[in-house]
C-alpha positions as CSV (number, residue, x, y, z in Angstrom):
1,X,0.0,0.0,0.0
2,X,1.3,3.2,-0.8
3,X,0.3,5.1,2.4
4,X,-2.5,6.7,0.3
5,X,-6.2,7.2,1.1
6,X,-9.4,7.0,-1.2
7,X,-12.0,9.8,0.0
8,X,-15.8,9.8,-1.6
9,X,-19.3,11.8,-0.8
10,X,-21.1,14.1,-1.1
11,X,-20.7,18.0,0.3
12,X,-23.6,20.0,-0.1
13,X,-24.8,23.8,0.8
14,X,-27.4,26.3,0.3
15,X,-27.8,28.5,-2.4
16,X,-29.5,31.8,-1.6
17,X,-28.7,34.1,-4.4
18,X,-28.6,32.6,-7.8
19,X,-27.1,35.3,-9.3
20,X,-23.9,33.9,-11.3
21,X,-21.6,35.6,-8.8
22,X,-23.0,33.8,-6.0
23,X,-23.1,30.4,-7.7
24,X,-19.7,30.7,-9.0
25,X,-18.8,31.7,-5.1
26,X,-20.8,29.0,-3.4
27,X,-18.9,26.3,-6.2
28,X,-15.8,27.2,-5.3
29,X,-16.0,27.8,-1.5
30,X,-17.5,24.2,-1.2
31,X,-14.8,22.2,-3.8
32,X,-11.8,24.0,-1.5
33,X,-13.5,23.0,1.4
34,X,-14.2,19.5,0.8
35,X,-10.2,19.5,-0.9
36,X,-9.2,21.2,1.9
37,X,-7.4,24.3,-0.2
38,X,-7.3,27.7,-1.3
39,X,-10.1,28.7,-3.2
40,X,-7.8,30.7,-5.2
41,X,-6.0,27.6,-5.9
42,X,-8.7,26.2,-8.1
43,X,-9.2,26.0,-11.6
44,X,-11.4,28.9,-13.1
45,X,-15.4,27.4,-13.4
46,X,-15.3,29.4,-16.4
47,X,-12.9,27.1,-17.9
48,X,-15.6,24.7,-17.7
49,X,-19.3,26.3,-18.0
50,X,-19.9,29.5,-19.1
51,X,-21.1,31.2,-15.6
52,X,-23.9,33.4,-17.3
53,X,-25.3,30.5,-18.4
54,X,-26.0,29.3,-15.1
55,X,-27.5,32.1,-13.9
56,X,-29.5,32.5,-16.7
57,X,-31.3,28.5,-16.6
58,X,-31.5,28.8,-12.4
59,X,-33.2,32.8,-13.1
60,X,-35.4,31.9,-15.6
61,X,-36.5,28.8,-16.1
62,X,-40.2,28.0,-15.2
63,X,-39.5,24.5,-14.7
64,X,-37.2,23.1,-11.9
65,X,-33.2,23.3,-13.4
66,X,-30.6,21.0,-12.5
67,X,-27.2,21.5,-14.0
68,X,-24.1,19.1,-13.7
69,X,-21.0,19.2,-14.6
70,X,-17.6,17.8,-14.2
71,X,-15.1,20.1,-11.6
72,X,-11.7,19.5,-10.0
73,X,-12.0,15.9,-10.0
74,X,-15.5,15.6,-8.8
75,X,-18.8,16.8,-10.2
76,X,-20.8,19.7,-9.3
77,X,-24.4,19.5,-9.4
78,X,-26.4,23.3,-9.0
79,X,-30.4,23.7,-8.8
80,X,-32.2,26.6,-7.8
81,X,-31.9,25.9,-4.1
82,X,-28.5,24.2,-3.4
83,X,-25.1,23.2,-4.8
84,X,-23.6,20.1,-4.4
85,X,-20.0,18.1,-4.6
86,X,-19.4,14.7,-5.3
87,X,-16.6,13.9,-5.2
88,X,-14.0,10.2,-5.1
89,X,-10.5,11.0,-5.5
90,X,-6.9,9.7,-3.4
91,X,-5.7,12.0,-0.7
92,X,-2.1,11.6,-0.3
């Protein structure tokens, strides 16, 4: 065994504001949390979806929206009320 550890779940929070500001905010506060890092650290969400976007399905859709994508070795699930992380990756 190589002294490393394997560490899965699921971090979740509550999203307030779904302005794209606060999404993008809420993403990356909860993916340097659960990785247990600088926020700063992490690679841009707009690298990977288009943060206007976001805002714009969560705003104004009449239906109930639920976007996924993939993020810093996880995947990052956002609806109109909360954002979530799942995540399964090796800690050294």
């Amino acid at each position: 065994m190589s002294g490393e550890t394997s560490r899965a779940g699921t971090a979740e929070r509550p999203l307030g504001d779904p302005s794209r500001e606060n999404v993008i905010y809420e993403i990356i506060t909860l993916v340097a949390e659960v990785k247990e890092g600088d926020p700063l650290s992490l690679r841009p969400v707009s690298e990977v979806v288009d943060p206007e976007s976001i805002e714009t399905l969560l705003t104004g859709s009449k239906t109930d929206v639920d976007i996924a994508f993939p993020y810093e070795g996880g995947y990052v699930r956002v609806d109109e009320s909360r954002v979530w992380f799942e995540y399964d990756y090796d800690l050294p």
